[in-house]
Structures are given as structure tokens and as C-alpha cells.
C-alpha positions as CSV (number, residue, x, y, z in Angstrom):
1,X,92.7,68.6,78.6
2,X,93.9,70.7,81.2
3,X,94.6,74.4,80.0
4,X,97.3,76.3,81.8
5,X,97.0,80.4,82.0
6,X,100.5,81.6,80.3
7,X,102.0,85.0,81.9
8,X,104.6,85.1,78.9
9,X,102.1,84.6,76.3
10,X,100.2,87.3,77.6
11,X,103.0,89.4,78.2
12,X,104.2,89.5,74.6
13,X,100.2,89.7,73.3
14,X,100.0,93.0,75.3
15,X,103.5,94.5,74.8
16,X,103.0,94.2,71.0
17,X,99.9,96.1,71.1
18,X,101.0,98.7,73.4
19,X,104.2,98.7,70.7
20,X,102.1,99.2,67.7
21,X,100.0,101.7,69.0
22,X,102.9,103.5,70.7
23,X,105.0,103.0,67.5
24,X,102.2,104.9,65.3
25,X,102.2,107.6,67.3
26,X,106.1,107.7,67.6
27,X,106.5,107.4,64.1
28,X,103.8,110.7,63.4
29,X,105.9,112.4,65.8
30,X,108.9,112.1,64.3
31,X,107.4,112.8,60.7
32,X,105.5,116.0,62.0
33,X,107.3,117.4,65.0
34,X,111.0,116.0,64.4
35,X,111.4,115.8,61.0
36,X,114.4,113.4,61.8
37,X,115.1,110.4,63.4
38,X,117.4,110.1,66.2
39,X,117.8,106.9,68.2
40,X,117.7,108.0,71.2
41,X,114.2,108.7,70.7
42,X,113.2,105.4,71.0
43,X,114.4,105.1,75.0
44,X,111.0,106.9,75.8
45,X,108.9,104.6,73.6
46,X,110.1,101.3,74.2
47,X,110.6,101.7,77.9
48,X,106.7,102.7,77.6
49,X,105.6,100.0,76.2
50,X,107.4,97.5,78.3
51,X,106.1,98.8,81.3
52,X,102.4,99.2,80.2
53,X,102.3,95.7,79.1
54,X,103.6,94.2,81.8
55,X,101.0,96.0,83.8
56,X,98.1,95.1,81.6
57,X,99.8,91.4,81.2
58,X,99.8,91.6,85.2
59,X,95.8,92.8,85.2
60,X,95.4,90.4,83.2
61,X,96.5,86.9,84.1
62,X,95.2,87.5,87.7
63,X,91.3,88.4,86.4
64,X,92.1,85.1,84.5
65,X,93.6,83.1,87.4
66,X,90.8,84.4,89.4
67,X,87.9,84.0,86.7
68,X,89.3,80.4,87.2
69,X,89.3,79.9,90.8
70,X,85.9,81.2,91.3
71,X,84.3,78.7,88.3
72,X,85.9,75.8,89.9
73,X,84.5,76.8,93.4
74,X,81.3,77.8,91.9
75,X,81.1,74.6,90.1
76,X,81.9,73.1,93.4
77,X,79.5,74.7,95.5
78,X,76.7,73.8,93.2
79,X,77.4,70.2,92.7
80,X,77.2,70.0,96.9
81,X,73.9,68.6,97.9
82,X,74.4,70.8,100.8
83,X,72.4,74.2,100.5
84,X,74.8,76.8,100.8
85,X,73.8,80.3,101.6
86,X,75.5,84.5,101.8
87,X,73.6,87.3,103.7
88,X,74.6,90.7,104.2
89,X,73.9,92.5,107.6
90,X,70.6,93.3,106.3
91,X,69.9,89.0,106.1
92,X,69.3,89.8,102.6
93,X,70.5,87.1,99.9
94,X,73.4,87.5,98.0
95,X,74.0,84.2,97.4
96,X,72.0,80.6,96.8
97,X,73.3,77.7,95.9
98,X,71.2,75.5,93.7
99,X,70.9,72.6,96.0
100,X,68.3,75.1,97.5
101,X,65.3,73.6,94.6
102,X,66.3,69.9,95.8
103,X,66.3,70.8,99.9
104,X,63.3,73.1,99.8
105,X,61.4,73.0,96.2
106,X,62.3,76.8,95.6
107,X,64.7,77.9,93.3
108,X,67.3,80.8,94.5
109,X,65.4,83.4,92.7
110,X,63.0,82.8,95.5
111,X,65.6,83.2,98.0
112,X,66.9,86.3,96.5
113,X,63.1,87.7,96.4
114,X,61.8,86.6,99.9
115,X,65.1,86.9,102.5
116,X,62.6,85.1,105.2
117,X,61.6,82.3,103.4
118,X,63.4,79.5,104.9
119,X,62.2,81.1,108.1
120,X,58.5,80.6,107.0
121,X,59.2,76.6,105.9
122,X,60.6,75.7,109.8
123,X,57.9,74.4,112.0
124,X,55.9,75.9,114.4
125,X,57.1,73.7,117.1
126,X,61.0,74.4,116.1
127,X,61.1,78.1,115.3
128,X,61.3,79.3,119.0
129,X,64.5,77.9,119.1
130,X,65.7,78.9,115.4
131,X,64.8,82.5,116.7
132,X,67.3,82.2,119.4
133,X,69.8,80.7,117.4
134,X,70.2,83.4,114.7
135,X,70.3,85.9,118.1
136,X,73.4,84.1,119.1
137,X,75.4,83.7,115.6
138,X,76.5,87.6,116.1
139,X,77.6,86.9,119.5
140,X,80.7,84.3,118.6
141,X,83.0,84.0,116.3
142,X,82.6,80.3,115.9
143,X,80.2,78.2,113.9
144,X,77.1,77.0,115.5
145,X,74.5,74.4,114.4
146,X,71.0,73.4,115.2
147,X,68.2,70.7,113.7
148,X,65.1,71.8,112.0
149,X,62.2,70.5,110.6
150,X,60.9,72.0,107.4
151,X,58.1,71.5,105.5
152,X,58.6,71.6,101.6
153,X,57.0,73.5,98.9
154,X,55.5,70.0,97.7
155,X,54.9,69.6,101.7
156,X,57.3,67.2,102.8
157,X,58.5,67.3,105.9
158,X,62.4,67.3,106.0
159,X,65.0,67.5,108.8
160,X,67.8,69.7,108.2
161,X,70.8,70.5,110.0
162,X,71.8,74.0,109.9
163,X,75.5,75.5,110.1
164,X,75.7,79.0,110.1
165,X,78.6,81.7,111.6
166,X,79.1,85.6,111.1
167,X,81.8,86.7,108.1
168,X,84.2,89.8,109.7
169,X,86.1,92.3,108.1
170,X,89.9,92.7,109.1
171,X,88.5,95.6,112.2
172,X,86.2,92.8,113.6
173,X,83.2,94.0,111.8
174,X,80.5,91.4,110.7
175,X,80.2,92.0,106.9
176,X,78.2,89.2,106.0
177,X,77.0,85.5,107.4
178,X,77.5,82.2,105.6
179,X,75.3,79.1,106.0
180,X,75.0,75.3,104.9
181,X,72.0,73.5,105.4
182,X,72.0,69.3,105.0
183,X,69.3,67.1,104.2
184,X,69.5,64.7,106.9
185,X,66.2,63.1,107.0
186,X,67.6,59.8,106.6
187,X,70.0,59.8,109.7
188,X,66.8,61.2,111.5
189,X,65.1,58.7,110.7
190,X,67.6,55.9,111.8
191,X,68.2,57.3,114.9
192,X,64.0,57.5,115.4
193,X,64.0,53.6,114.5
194,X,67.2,53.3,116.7
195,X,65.1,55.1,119.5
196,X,62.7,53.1,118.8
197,X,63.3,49.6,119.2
198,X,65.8,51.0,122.2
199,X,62.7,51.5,123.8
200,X,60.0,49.9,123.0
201,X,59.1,46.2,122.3
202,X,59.3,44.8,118.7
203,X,56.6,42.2,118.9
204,X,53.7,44.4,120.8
205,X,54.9,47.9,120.0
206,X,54.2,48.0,123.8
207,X,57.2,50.6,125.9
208,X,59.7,47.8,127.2
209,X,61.0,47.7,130.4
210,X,63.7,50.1,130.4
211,X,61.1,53.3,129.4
212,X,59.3,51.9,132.1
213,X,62.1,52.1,134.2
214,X,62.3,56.5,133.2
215,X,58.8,56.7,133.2
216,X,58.4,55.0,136.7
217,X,61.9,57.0,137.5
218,X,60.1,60.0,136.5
219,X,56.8,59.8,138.4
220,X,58.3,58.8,141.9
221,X,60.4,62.4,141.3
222,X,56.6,63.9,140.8
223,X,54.8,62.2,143.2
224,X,57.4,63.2,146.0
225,X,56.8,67.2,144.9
226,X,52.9,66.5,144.8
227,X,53.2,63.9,148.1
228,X,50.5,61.9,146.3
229,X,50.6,57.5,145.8
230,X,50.7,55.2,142.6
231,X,50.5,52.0,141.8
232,X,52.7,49.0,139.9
233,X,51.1,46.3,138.6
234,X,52.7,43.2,137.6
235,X,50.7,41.0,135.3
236,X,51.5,37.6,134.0
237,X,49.3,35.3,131.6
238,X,48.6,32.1,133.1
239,X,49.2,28.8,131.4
240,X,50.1,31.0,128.6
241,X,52.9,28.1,127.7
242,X,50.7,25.5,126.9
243,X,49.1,28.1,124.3
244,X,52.5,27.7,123.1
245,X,52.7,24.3,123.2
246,X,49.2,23.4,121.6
247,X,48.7,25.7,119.0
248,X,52.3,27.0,117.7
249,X,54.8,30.1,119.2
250,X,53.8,32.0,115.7
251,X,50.4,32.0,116.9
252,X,51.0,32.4,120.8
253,X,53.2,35.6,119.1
254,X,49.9,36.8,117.6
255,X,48.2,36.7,120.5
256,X,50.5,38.8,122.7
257,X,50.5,41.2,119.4
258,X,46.2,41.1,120.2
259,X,46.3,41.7,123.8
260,X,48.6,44.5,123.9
261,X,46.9,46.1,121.7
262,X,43.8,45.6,123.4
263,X,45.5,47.2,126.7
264,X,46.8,49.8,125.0
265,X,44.0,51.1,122.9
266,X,40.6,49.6,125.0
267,X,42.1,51.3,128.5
268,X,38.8,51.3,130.9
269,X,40.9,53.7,133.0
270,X,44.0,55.9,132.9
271,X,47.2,53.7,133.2
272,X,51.0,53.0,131.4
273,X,51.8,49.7,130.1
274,X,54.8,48.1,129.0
275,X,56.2,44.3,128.2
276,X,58.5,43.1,130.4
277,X,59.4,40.1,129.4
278,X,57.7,36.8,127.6
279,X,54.2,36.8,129.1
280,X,54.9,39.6,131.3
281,X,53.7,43.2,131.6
282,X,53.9,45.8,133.6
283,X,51.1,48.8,133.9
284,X,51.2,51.6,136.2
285,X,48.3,53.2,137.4
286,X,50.0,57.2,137.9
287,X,47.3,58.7,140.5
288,X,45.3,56.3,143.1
289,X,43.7,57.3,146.3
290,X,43.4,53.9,148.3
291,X,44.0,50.1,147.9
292,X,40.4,49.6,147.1
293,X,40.6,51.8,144.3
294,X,43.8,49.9,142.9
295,X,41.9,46.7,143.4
296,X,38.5,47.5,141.3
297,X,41.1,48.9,138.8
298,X,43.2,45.5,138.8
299,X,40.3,43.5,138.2
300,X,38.8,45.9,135.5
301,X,42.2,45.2,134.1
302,X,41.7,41.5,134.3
303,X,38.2,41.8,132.5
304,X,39.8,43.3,129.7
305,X,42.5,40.4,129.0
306,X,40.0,37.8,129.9
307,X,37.5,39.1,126.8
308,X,37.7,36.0,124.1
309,X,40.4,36.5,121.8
310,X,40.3,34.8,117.9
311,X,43.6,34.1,115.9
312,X,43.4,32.3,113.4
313,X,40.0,31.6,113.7
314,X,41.0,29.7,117.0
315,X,38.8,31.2,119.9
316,X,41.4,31.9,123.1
317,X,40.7,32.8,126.2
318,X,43.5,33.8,128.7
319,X,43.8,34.5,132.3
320,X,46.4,36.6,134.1
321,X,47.3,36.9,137.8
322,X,47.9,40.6,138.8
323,X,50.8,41.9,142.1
324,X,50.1,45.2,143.1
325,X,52.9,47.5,144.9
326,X,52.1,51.2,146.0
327,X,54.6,53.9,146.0
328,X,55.1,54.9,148.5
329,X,54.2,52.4,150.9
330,X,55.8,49.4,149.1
331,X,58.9,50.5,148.1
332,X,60.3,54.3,147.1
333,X,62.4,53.1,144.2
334,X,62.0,51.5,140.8
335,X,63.6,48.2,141.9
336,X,61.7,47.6,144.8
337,X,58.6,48.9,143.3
338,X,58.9,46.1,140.4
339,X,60.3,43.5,142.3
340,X,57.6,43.7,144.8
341,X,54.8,43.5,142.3
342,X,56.2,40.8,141.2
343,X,56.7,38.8,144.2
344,X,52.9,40.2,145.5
345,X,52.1,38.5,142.1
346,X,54.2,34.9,142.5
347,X,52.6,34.8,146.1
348,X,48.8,35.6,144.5
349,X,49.6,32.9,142.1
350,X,50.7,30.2,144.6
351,X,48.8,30.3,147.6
352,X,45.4,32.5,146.6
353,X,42.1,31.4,144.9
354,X,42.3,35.1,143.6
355,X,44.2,36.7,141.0
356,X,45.2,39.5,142.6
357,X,47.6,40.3,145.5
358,X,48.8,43.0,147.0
359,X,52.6,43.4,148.4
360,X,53.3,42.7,151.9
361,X,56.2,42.9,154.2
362,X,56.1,39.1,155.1
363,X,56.5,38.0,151.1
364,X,59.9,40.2,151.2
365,X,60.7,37.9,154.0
366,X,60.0,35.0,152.1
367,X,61.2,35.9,149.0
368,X,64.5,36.3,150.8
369,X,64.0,32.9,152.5
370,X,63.7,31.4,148.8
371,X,66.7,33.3,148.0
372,X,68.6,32.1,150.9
373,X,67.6,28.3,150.5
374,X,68.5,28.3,146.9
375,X,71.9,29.6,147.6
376,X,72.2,27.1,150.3
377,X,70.7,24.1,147.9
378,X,73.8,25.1,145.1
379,X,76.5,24.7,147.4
380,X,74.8,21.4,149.4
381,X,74.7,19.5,145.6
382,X,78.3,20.5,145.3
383,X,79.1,18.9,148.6
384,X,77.0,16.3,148.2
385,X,75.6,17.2,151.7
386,X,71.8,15.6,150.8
387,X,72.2,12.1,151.2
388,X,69.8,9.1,150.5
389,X,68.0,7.6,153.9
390,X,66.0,4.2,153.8
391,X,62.6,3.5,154.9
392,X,61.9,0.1,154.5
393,X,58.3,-1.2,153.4
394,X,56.8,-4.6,154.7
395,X,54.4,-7.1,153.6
396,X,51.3,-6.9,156.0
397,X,50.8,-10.3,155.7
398,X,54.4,-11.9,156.4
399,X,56.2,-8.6,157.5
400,X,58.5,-9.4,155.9
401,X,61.0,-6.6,154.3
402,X,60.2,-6.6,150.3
403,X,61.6,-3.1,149.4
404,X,63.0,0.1,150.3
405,X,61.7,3.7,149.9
406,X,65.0,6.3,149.2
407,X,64.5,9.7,150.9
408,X,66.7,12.2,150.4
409,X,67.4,14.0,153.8
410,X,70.0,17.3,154.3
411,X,72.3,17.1,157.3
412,X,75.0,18.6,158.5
413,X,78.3,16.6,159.8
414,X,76.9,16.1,163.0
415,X,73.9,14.0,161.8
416,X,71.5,17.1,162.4
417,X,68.6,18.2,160.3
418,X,69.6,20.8,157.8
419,X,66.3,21.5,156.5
420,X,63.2,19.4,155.9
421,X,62.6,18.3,152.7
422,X,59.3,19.9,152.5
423,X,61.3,23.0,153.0
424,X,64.1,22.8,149.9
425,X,62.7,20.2,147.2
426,X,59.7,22.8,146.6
427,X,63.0,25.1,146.2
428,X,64.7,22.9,143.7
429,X,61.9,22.2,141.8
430,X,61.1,25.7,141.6
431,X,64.5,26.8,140.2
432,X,65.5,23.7,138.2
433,X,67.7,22.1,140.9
434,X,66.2,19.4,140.9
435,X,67.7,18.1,137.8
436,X,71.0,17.8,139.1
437,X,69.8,16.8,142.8
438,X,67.9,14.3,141.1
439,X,70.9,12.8,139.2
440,X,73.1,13.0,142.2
441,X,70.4,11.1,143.7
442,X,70.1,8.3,141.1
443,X,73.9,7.6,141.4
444,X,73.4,6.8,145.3
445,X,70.6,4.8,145.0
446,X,72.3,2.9,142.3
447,X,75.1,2.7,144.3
448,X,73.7,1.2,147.5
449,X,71.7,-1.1,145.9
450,X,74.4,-2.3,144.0
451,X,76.2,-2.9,147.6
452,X,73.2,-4.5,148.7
453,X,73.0,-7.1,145.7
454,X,77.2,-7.3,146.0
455,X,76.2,-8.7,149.7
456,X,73.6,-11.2,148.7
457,X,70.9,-8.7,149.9
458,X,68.0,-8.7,147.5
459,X,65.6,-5.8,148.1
460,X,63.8,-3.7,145.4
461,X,64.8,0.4,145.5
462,X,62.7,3.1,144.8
463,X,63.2,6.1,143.9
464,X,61.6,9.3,143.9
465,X,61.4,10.9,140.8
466,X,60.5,15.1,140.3
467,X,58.2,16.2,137.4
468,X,60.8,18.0,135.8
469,X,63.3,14.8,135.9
470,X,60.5,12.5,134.7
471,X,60.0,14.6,131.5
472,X,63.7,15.4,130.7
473,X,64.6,13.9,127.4
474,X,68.1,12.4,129.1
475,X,66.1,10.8,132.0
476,X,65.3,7.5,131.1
477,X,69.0,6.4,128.9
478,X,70.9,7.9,131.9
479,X,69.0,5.7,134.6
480,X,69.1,2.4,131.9
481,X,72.8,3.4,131.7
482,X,73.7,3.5,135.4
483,X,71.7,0.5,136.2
484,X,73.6,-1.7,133.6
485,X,77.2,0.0,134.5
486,X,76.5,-1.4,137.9
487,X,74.8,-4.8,136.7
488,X,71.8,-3.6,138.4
489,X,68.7,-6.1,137.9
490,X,66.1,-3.7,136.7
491,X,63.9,-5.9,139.2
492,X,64.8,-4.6,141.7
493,X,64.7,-0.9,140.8
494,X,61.4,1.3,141.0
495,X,61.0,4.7,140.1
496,X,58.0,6.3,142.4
497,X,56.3,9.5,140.3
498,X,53.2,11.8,141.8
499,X,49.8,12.7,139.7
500,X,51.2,15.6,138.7
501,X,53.6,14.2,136.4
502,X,50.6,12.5,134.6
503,X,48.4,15.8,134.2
504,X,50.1,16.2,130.5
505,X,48.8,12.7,129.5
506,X,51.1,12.9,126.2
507,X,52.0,10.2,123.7
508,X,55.7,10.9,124.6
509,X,54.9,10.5,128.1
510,X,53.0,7.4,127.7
511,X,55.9,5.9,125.6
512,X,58.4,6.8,128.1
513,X,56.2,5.0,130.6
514,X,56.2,1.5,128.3
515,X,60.1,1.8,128.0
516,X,60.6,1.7,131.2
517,X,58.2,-0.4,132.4
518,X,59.6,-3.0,129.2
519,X,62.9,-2.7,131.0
520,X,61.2,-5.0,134.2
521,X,61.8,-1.4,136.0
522,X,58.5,-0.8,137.9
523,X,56.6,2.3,138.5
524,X,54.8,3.6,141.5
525,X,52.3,6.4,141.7
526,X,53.3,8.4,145.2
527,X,51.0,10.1,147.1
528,X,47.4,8.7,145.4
529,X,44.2,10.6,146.5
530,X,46.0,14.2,147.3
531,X,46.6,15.5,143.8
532,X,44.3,15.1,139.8
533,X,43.3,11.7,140.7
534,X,41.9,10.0,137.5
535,X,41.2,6.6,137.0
536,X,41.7,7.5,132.9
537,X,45.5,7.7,134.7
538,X,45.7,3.8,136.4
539,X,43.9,2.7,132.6
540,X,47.0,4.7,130.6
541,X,49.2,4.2,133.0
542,X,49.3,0.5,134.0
543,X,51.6,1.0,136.9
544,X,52.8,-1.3,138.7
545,X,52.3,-0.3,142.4
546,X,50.0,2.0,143.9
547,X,50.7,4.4,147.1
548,X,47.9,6.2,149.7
549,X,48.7,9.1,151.2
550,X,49.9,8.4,155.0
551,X,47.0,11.4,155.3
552,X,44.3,9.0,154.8
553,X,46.0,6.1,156.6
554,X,45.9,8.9,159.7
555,X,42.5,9.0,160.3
556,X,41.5,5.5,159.5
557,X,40.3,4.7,163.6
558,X,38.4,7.4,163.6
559,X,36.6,8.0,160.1
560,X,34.1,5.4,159.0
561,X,34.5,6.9,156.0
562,X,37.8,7.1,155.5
563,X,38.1,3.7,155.7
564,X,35.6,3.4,153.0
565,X,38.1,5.3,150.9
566,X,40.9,3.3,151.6
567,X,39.0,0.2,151.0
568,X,38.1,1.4,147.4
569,X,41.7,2.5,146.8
570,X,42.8,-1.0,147.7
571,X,40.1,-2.6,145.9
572,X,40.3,-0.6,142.4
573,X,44.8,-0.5,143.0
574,X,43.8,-4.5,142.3
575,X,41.4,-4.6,140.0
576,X,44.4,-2.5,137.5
577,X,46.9,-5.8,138.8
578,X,48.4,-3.1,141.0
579,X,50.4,-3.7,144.4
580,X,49.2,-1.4,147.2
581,X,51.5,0.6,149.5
582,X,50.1,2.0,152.7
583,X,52.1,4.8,153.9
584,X,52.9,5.3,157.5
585,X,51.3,2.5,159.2
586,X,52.2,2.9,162.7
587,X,50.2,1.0,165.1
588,X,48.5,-2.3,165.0
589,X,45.0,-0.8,164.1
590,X,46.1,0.7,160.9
């Protein structure tokens, strides 16, 4: 229950007493001195009395209110888990809260008996700038702060933040300084895990791409003061998806765990390496003298991530193709130094037998190009622009027309070439266009051959059909769909595929293959002889029509042995019950 300090009880406690006391040495004075009483004596006395008693009442109640106060901040102060902290001018203690034992592991006795002993706990590597922060606290009035490390009497090490500020007399004079230091090892340690994944990568504990982007930041700002070169590589794991396909993303994870590890602590020279992305890394080389240097680097580099790899007691091995860009001959900031790796590295894994490339002018150009036709591809799909040509194919014997072969052809409204096909399906296949190209595609050729059969015109249709279309999982209802919307006879519809498109060999793939062909829609392989030609393909496969290359049908007048080709082609196309097309037969001799 809450006790309230009484002035009036006090009051009367003390006036009585100073009454009694003052009224026995009235009453002797009137006995001895007097001899009688008068009572005007008593004026003296009484007024006496009043007066001291309210004075000691007065002392009193405010030593009480006061006592008071203080226990209730003092209790307050030492239930705070913050350390809290008086020092004369001298820095000696004259005050320590208790949190001091939890904070540091010494009680404030050892406070009061060693004035420098928090200075002795900071770290090496953070006392230069405690020094210069006690220097400042006389020089402002306000409070300043600063973060410490300290190591604990049991040796733990503990951030603390530190408060501290000068006390002043009413003349301006310092008279004493007051501090609070907080525990705030846990913050510290969220913002370090914060930092963290900010910048670096989760999965490899590699940097990720945005410290790269400082660090690369950083050492074009040094290499411009020291006018010396480095080098960007940009590295990417080949068929490092069908990994992930065969054997699991958890263990493809794994592996990407293995490797960086393996770049980052097995380095057979100095470099930086971060994950960019997926199966991406980048690595910079910071000092190199010439391109053959950065070249017997890269394919030290390569070495290392071709080294067998186990997971899971699976043995892996992994190749990677490497674009190299020089600073500062390749580009002078971080963009351009990245992007043209990275194109010197799509380029080395296109059109070289190597795995390494270095950046050239010419790919900018023709990474632009790409650029250019993509843009130009988006906006030809919306206008429907590409439209569906027909080349008609005859029967040697009767030559007579039996089918049609769609080709999709980009003009302009004049009827002139856009672009050659050579030039934008590589384009759209590259950047997924080809999906909706294709479908655009399949609704003309639907289209005119369901003008054709609306005519009396029976002639078969085929189609070219992309990789990427082939294997969509939509592919094969959407075509079924649009053939019987139209009342198509699935007869006369063929869907023309290249070797590529077999190279997966799946059970999926074969399935899709029996659908279709159980829908009477046939099925030629396009361009036989120029890709993986198998004959494990014509036995899975079972297609229905077989196509050569117009490159072999070329040369057929003048190459004995060509024709020899040709003539097995034809030979084993009907030994698998397969028609034979012959493209770009041109003159009689052919």
C-alpha cells in the first residue's frame, strides 16, 4: 500500500517536543527566577516552539520527500539493463549501476577501484576511436554516442553502444560526466546477418552480384590512379540443366554449394568470385599484364571446375565456358565490363570449339543486332507481319502436286523481304518467341487449308514445328483443337520436326509422338543428314516421311559419293515404311 509523507503529522510530532522541552525549562524559570506566574510569559515560549517546529517539521518532510525520490530513482536505475555510469573531472567513479556485473562480469566495486577499466575491456581495433571520442565529450554540450566492442571478464565478446555527455554547474563549469552503456549484441548481430545475405549469396556463401558490383566499382577507381588493366570473367556451367533434370534440383543445389567452394578456397591464382545468377559466376582477376596471361589463367580456372565432383555418391563432372573483358580496353564501367563478358562468353559458346572468348567490338555489334531483331520480331507477331508462303512438293514419278510445305516469310506491305528467316527464327527461338509465332503460325496454316478443303482442293499441309513448340505441354491439344474447330481431316495435316527435337529421346516425347501420329496426323523429320542423325531415332520414332537436306541434293552431279549417300538415305527412309522428300530439286538431273 502506498504510504503518503504527512507535513501535519510531522508538524505536531515536532512542535510537541520542542513544547515539552521548552515548557520544562519555562516552568524552572518561573519556579527559580520568577517566583510567579504571569501569562504573558508564555508569548515567548509558545511563539518559540511554533516556530522551531515548523522549521524542523520543514527539515524534515523534505529529507523524507527526498530520501524517497532518490530510492525510487535508485531502484530505477538498477533494475535498467542499461549500465549507467557518474565520473568526476578526475574520470574517477562515483557512481555504478549494477547492470555493470551483467554488461561486463565486474561488479561496481571494480569500477570504483580501477576508473580505466572499461577502457581496458574495448578492443584493440576500436579504442583509437574511443580515445577520440572521450576528447570530444568536453567540447559540446550535447550527448554523443559511439559502438564498441568489448571483451568480457568470462571473454565474451559484446557490442555496446555508448552514450555519454559532460554534467555543468549553473557558471558553465563541467562538474561531472554521466554515461549509459547498452548491450546491443543482438541488433549487431541482425544487422551482420542482414548485411549478410544483402551481400552475399545464400546457397554458395559466394559475394553476389551487387558486392561485385562495389568491388568491381572500386578497383576501376584504383586501377585509373595506378593506370594498370584487369580482367572480368564471366563463367557459365554448361548443360548444367540436364544435371537438374536427371538427378534432382536438391542435388544440382549441392553441387553449386561444391564448386563454389572449390573456387573459393582451391584458387590456383589470385582472383574475386561471386554468383551471379543460377549457373552463373563472375570472377575478376584484379592485376593482369596481357591477354595471354588472362587466357592461361581462364583455363587454369576451367581445370579447377572440370576436377570430378561426388554428391551423393554420384560422380559429376561439369564443364563451363569462360568471356573475358579487360578494363580498360573493353569497357571502363561496371555495366559494360559485365555485359561484355558475358556476351564474349554467349559468342565462345555458340560459334567456338573453345571455351574461352575474349570480348570484341564486332559481338557489341551483334549483340545489338539481336537486340534490334527481337524488338522488331515483338511488334511483327503483333501485326501479324510474318505470313505463311507455299512451296509445293511433287511426286517424281507423276509430278503430280501431293502436298505443301508452309514457310513463314516476313514482308513488309510492299511484298519486300523483311528479313530472312535464317536471320529472325534463330532470334525467336532464342528468346522464346517462337511459342507465340509458332501459334500464330498454326492458325494460318489451319486456316488455308481449311479454304483449300472448303474449295474441293485436297492437299496435305505441313508445318514446321520449333523444338521449343514440339515439347510445350499445350502443343499437341491446341493443334487437335484447331484442326477439329475447322473440321480439318487430320490427313491432310503434317507437322515437319528437325533431329534436334529428338536428341532428349524421352518417354514423354515418344508418347507425344504416338498421339499424334494415332490422330492420322503425320510426322516428318526436316533436314535429315545435317544434325544427330541416329537410326536408334527412325526405330523410335516411326515417322512417317523422311526429308534430305537440299545440301546434299546440291552436289549430287558432281559427287559420286554423294549420291551414294542419297541412295542409302532413300533406301533405309523405305526400309522404316517412310516416304522420302528431296528438297530443292531444281533441274532434270537431280
Amino acid at each position: 500500500m502506498k504510504q503518503k509523507i504527512s507535513f501535519f503529522r510531522i508538524y505536531l510530532k515536532y512542535t510537541s517536543l520542542v513544547m515539552l522541552i521548552i515548557g520544562v525549562v519555562f516552568t524552572l524559570q518561573v519556579i527559580f527566577v520568577h517566583k510567579q506566574f504571569q501569562p504573558i510569559y508564555l508569548i515567548a515560549p509558545v511563539t518559540l516552539s511554533l516556530v522551531i517546529g515548523f522549521l524542523l517539521s520543514a527539515i524534515t518532510y523534505m529529507r523524507r520527500h527526498l530520501n524517497k525520490k532518490s530510492r525510487l530513482m535508485h531502484a530505477l536505475v538498477e533494475m535498467a539493463p542499461e549500465l549507467s555510469c557518474i565520473e568526476d573531472t578526475q574520470h574517477n567513479y562515483t557512481y555504478v549501476s549494477n547492470a555493470a556485473l551483467h554488461i561486463t562480469g565486474y561488479t561496481p566495486d571494480a569500477f570504483y577501484a580501477d576508473p580505466h577499466l572499461l577502457e581496458s575491456l574495448i578492443l584493440d581495433i576500436d579504442r583509437p576511436k574511443w580515445n577520440a571520442f572521450r576528447s570530444e565529450i568536453a567540447k559540446h554540450d550535447e550527448s554523443h554516442y559511439i559502438e564498441l566492442r568489448i571483451q568480457t571478464k568470462s571473454g565474451a565478446l559484446k557490442w555496446i553502444e555508448y552514450y555519454c555527455s559532460a554534467i555543468y554547474d549553473d557558471e558553465h563549469n563541467i562538474t561531472a560526466y554521466r554515461s549509459t552503456s547498452l548491450n546491443i549484441s543482438k541488433r549487431k548481430g541482425y544487422e551482420l546477418e542482414i548485411q549478410h545475405l544483402a551481400e552475399y549469396d545464400p546457397l554458395t556463401e559466394l559475394p553476389n552480384r551487387r558486392y561485385m558490383h562495389e568491388l568491381i566499382t572500386n578497383l576501376i577507381a584504383t586501377s585509373k590512379q595506378e593506370k594498370r588493366s584487369f580482367a572480368v570473367l564471366f563463367v557459365d556451367l554448361d548443360r548444367f540443366k540436364h544435371i537438374n533434370d536427371t538427378h534432382g534440383h536438391s542435388l544440382g543445389d549441392k553441387l553449386l554449394h561444391e564448386l563454389a567452394v572449390r573456387l573459393n578456397t582451391d584458387k590456383p591464382f589470385d582472383y574475386f568470385i561471386s554468383r551471379f545468377g543460377g549457373d552463373e559466376f563472375v570472377v575478376v582477376i584484379p592485376v593482369v599484364n596481357d591477354m595471354t596471361e588472362v587466357r592461361r589463367k581462364a583455363e587454369m580456372l576451367l581445370e579447377c571446375i572440370n576436377s570430378e565432383f561426388v554428391i551423393s555418391s554420384i560422380p559429376l563432372h561439369i564443364d563451363a565456358t569462360i568471356g573475358i573483358a579487360c578494363f580498360p580496353e573493353h569497357g571502363e564501367n561496371v555495366e559494360s565490363l559485365i555485359k561484355n563478358a558475358d556476351t564474349a562468353m554467349y559468342h565462345a559458346k555458340q560459334n567456338t570449339i573453345y571455351n574461352i572468348g575474349f570480348f570484341q567490338k564486332t559481338l557489341s555489334e551483334n549483340s545489338w543486332q539481336f537486340l534490334h531483331i527481337e524488338h522488331e520480331l515483338r511488334q511483327a507477331i503483333k501485326t501479324e507481319s510474318i505470313t505463311l508462303h507455299y512451296q509445293p512438293q511433287f511426286n517424281i514419278r507423276t509430278m503430280e502436286i501431293s502436298g505443301a510445305e508452309s514457310l513463314a516469310r516476313w514482308m513488309d506491305a510492299s511484298g519486300n523481304t523483311v528479313m530472312s528467316p535464317l536471320q529472325f527464327i534463330p532470334v525467336a527461338e532464342e528468346t522464346g518467341l517462337i511459342i507465340p509465332l509458332g501459334e500464330y503460325l498454326l492458325d494460318s496454316a489451319v486456316e488455308q487449308l481449311s479454304q483449300w478443303q472448303r474449295k474441293g482442293i485436297a492437299i496435305k499441309i505441313s508445318l514446321n514445328v520449333s523444338a521449343a513448340q514440339f515439347s510445350s505441354d499445350e502443343f499437341c491439344d491446341v493443334m487437335l483443337k484447331k484442326l477439329s474447330q475447322e473440321a480439318i481431316n487430320p490427313e491432310n495435316f503434317e507437322i515437319e520436326i528437325t533431329e534436334s527435337v529428338l536428341v532428349k529421346n524421352t518417354q514423354a516425347q515418344l508418347d507425344l509422338i504416338e498421339r499424334i501420329k494415332s490422330k492420322d496426323i503425320s510426322i516428318a523429320i526436316d533436314d535429315f543428314g545435317t544434325g544427330y542423325s541416329s537410326i536408334s531415332y527412325l526405330r523410335n520414332l516411326s515417322s512417317n516421311v523422311l526429308k534430305i537436306d537440299k545440301k546434299f541434293i546440291d552436289v549430287l552431279e558432281h559427287s559420286q559419293s554423294d549420291r551414294n549417300l542419297v541412295h542409302a538415305i532413300i533406301t533405309l527412309a523405305h526400309n522404316f515404311n517412310m516416304l522420302v522428300v528431296a528438297e530443292g530439286i531444281e533441274t532434270q538431273e537431280q
